[in-house]
C-alpha positions in Angstrom: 0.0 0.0 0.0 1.5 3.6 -1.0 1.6 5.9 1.7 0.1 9.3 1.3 3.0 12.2 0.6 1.4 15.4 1.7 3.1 18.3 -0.7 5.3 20.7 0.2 5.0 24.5 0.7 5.1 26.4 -2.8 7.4 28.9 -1.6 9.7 25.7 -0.7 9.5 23.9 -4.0 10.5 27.0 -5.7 13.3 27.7 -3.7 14.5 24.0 -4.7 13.9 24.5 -8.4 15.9 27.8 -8.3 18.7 26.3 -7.0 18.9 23.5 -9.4 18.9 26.4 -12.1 21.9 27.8 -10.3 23.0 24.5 -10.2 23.3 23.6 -14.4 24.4 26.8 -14.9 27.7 26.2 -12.2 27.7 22.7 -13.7 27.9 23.8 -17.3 30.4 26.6 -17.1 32.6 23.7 -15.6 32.2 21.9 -18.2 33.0 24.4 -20.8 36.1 25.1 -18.7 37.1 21.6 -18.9 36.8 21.0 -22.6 38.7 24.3 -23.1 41.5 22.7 -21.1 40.8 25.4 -18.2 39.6 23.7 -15.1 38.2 26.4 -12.9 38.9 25.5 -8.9 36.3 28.6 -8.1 33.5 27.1 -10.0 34.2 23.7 -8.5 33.7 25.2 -5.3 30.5 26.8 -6.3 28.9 24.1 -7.6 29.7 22.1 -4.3 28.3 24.9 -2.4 25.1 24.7 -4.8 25.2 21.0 -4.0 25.1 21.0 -0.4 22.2 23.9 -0.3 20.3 21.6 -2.8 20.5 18.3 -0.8 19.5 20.8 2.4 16.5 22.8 0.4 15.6 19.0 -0.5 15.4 17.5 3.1 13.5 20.9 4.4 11.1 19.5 2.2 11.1 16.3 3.2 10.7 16.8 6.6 7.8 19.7 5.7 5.8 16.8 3.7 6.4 14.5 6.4 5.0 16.5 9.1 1.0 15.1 9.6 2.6 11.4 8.5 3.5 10.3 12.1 0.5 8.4 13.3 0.2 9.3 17.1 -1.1 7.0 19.4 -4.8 7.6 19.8 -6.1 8.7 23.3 -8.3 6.1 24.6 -11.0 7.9 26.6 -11.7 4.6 28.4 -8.7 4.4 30.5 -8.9 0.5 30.2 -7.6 -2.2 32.3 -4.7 -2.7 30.2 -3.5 0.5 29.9 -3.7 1.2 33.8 -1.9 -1.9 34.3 0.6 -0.8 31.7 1.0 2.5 33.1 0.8 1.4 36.9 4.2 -0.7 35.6 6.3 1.8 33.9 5.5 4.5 36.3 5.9 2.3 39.6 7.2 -1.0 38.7 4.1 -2.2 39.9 4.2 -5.7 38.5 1.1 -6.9 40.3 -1.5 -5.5 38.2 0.5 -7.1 35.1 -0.2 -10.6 37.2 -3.5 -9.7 37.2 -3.9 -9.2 33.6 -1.5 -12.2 32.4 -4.2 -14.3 34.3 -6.8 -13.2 31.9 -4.2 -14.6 29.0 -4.5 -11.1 27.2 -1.3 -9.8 25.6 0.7 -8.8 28.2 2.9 -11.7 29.9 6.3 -11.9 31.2 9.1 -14.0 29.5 11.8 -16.2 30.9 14.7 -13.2 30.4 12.4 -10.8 32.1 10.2 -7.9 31.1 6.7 -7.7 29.7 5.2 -7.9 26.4 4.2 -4.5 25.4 0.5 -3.5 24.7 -0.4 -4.2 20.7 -0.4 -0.2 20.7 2.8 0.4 21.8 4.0 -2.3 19.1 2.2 -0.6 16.1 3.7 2.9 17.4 7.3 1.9 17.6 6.7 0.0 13.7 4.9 2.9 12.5 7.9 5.6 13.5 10.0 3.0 11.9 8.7 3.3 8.9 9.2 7.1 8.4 12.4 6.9 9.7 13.7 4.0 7.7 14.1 4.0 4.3 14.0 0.3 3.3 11.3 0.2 5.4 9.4 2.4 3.0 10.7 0.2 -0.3 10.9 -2.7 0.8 8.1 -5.9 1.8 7.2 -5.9 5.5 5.7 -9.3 7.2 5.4 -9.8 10.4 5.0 -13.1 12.4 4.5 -14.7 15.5 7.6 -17.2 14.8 11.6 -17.2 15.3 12.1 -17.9 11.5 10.0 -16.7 8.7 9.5 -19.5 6.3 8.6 -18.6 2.7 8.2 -21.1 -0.1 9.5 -19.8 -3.6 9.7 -21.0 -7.1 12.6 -20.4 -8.8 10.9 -22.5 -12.2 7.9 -21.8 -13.8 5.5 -24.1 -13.8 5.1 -26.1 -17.4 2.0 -24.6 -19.3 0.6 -24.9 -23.1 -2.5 -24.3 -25.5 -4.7 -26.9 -26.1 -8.1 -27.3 -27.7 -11.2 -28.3 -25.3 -11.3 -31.7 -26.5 -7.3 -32.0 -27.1 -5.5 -34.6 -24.7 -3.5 -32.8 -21.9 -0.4 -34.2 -21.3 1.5 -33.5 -17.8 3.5 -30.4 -17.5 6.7 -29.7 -16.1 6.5 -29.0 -11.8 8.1 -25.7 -10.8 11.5 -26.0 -8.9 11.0 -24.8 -5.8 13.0 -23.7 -2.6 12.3 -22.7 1.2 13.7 -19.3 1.7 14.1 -18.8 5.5 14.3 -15.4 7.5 15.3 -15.7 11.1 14.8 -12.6 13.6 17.4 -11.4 15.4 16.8 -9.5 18.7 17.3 -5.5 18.4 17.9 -4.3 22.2 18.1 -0.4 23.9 18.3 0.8 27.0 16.7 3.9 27.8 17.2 6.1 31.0 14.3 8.2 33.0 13.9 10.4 35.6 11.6 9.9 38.4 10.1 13.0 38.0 9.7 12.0 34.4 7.7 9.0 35.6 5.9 11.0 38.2 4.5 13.7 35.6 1.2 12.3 34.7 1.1 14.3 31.5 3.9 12.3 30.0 2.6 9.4 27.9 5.3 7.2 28.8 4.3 4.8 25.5 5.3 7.5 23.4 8.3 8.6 25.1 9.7 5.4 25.0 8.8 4.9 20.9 10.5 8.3 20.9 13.5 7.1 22.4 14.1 3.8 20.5 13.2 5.6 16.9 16.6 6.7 16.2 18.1 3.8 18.2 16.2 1.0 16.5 16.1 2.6 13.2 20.1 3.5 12.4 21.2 -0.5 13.7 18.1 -1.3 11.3 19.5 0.6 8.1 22.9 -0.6 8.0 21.7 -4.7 8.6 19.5 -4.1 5.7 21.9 -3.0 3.0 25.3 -5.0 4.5 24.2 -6.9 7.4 26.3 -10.5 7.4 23.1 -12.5 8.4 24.9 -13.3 12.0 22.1 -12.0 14.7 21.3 -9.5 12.5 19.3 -9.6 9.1 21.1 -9.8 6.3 21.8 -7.0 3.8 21.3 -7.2 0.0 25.4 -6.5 -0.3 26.4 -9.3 1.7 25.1 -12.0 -0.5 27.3 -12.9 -3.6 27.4 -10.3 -6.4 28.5 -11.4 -10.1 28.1 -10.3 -13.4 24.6 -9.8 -14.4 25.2 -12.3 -17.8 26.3 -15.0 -15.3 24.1 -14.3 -12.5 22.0 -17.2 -11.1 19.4 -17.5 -8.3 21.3 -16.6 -4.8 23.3 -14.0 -6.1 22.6 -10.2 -6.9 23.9 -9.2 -10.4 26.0 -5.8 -11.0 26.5 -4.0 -14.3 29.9 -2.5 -14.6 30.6 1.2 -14.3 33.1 1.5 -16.7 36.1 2.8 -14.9 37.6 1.6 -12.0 36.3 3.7 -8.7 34.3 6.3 -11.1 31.7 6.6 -14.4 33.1 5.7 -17.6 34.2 9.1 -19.4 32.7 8.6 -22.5 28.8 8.1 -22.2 28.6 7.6 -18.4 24.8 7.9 -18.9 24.5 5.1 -20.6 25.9 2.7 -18.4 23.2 3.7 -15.7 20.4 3.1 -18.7 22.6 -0.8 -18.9 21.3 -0.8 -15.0 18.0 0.3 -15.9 17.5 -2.7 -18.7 19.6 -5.0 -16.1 15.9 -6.4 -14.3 13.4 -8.1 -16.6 10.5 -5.4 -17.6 8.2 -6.5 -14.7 10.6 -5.3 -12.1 10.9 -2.3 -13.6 7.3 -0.9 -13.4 7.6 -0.1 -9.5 11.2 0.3 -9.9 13.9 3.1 -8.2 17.7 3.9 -7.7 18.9 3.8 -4.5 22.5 5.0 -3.6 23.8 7.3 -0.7 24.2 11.8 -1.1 27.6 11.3 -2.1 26.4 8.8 -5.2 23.6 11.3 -5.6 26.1 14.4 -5.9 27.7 12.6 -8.4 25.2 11.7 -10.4 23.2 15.1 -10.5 26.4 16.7 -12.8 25.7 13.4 -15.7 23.9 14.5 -18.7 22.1 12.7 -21.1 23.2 12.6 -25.2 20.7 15.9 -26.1 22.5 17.4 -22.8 19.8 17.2 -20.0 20.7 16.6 -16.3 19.4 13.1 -15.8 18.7 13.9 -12.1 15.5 15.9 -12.1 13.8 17.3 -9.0 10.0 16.8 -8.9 7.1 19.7 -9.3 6.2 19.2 -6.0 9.5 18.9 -4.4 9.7 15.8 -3.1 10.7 12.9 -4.8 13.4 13.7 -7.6 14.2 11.0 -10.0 17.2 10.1 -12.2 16.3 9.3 -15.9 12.5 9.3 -14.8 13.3 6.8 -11.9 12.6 7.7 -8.0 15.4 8.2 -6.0 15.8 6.4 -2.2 18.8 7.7 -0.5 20.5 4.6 1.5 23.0 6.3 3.7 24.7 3.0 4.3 25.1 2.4 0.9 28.9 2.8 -0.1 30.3 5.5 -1.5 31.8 5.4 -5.3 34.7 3.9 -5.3 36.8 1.1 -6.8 35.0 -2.0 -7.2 32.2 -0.7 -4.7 28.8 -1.7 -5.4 27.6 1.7 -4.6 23.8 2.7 -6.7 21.3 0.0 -6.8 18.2 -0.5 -8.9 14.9 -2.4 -9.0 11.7 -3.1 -7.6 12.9 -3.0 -3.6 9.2 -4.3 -2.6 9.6 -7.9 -4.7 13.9 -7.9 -3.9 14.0 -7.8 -0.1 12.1 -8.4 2.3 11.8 -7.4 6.4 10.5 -9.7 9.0 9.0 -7.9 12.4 8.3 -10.9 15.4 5.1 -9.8 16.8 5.8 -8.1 20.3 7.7 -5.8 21.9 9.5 -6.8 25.3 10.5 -4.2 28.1 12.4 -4.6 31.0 12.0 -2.1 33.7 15.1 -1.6 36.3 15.1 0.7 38.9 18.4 -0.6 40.7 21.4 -0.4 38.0 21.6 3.1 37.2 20.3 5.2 40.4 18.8 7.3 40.7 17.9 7.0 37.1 15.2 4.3 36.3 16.3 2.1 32.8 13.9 0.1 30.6 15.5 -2.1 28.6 13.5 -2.5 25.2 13.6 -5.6 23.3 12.2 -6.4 19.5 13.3 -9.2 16.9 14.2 -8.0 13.4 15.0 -10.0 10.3 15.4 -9.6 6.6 17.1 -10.8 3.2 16.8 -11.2 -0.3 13.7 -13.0 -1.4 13.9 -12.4 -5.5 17.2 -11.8 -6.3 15.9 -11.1 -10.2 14.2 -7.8 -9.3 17.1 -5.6 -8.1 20.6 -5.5 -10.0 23.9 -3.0 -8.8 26.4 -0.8 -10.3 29.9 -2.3 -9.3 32.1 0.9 -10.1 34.9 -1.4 -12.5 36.0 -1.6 -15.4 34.4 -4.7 -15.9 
């Protein structure tokens, strides 16, 4: 399901489209300079000041269409068993009201390593921030499941098919080949300190303090599994699995088109090696398809031009959401950068190439004694993810060949 973008302010866009004029104006007098054999060290400077005050004017926007997104946890005006007994817990440790509630086998229950099983809400809060705070949690497919391992059945054949008239004999067809893909979760832990008088302040909701807390905590361990995680408690990333040569490529392993030049774009008709990673996935991966790379690969990238000499990288009417040849852009920061042999822009349809695996359930642990007079809660979730089509996203290795 696509999320909703609500659209920038006018005055905003505007400012962002002015600068990219600046911007190919910098960028063109440089390279006019070049070809003259003059390479001008002020204009370089300029256009990295341009740069910089583009990929800012572009996150000012971001953050203005994101504002309204973050789903806040809604107020229940029936201050229900569960949430007293919830509160009565974080605020006072009071773990006999919790009893109380586990005896009605409702969602709340304690666990052999301690804590209690967070409310659904509090669950559904810390997924949603997540997700606005996580990029491959926007692109990518998110399950979640009440297991250790997420199991999924693929087939990595076709099944045999053929015409035949109504009365024609039907022979037996080919079964498709297929394989058990599995996606174990790995535990994702922090440990948050409060005040008392932060837990005596009735007008604190404690629920969303604690999401609050664990956002930027959960979210930046989260981003670099996804995209280079070694699969070792952890998920696994999509660069840690084997990468070959798209010709040779075969099911396991993510394929790469060569850059051209070892650590940078070819110098002749760099453009044309990203269209190779455009036509790299088959035609159905490229319908819901995107570039991902980090602001580095991006700053590169907004200087190439295309053979009638327009900048492939092309911000969006409304501001959000530029694209390179037509394509939506989704900055990975733990990407790499370019550089030789780095596998550093990727492209595909994220939703069908990797997928994220959320366990039901989020534990918390709350200790009063270790860190006095501070009270800690230590806040438990398990995490997976991998590849689960490695057809529908290929990679720019930055090589010769």
């Amino acid at each position: 399901m696509r999320k909703e973008t609500k659209a920038a302010p006018r005055q905003e866009t505007d400012a962002l489209m002015r600068a990219f004029e600046g911007y190919k104006e910098a960028n063109d007098a440089r390279l006019a300079a070049i070809e003259g054999g003059r390479a001008d060290v002020v204009l370089e400077e300029k256009i990295d000041r341009i740069d910089r005050a583009l990929n800012e004017q572009k996150g000012v926007i971001e953050k203005l269409a994101m504002q309204g997104r973050r789903p806040a946890l809604a107020a229940d005006p029936i201050f229900s068993e569960q949430k007293s007994a919830w509160s009565a817990y974080l605020r006072r440790g009071d773990e006999a009201a919790l009893a109380r509630f586990e005896a009605k086998a409702l969602s709340v229950g304690s666990g052999p390593d301690g804590g209690y099983v967070a409310p659904p809400e509090l669950d559904r809060l810390i997924e949603s921030r997540l997700a606005q705070v996580s990029p491959m949690r926007e692109i990518a497919t998110v399950r979640t499941t009440g297991a250790n391992v997420f199991k999924k059945p693929i087939s990595i054949t076709a099944a045999g098919t053929g015409w035949i008239s109504e009365t024609g004999a039907r022979t037996q067809t080919d079964t498709p080949t297929l394989s058990l893909l599995e996606f174990p979760t790995a535990e994702l832990y922090a440990n948050l300190a409060a005040t008392q008088s932060l837990l005596d302040d009735s007008f604190v909701n404690l629920e969303e303090w604690i999401a609050d807390e664990v956002e930027e905590a959960f979210a930046g361990q989260e981003r670099a599994a996804f995209v280079s995680g070694d699969g070792v408690n952890k998920p696994k990333g999509f660069l840690a699995y084997p990468i070959t040569a798209n010709a040779g490529q075969v099911w396991g392993e993510v394929g790469y088109v060569a850059s051209g030049a070892a650590g940078a774009f070819a110098t002749t008709d760099p453009v044309d090696r990203l269209i190779d990673l455009v036509y790299a996935p088959k035609a159905q991966y490229r319908q819901n398809a995107r570039f991902a790379m980090n602001r580095k690969s991006v700053s590169a990238v907004r200087k190439l031009k295309d053979a009638d000499g327009r900048y492939i990288w092309q911000p969006s009417d409304s501001g959000v959401g530029a694209t390179i040849l037509g394509y939506p852009i989704t900055e990975l920061e733990d990407m790499p950068d370019i550089a030789a042999n780095a596998h550093a822009i990727a492209f595909g349809d994220f939703a069908r190439f990797y997928l994220i695996v959320d366990r039901a359930g989020v534990r918390v642990l709350r200790d009063p004694y270790s860190a006095k007079p501070y009270v800690l809660f230590y806040v438990t979730k398990r995490v997976g993810g991998g590849v689960q089509n490695f057809d529908a996203v290929k990679v720019m290795k930055f090589a010769a060949s």
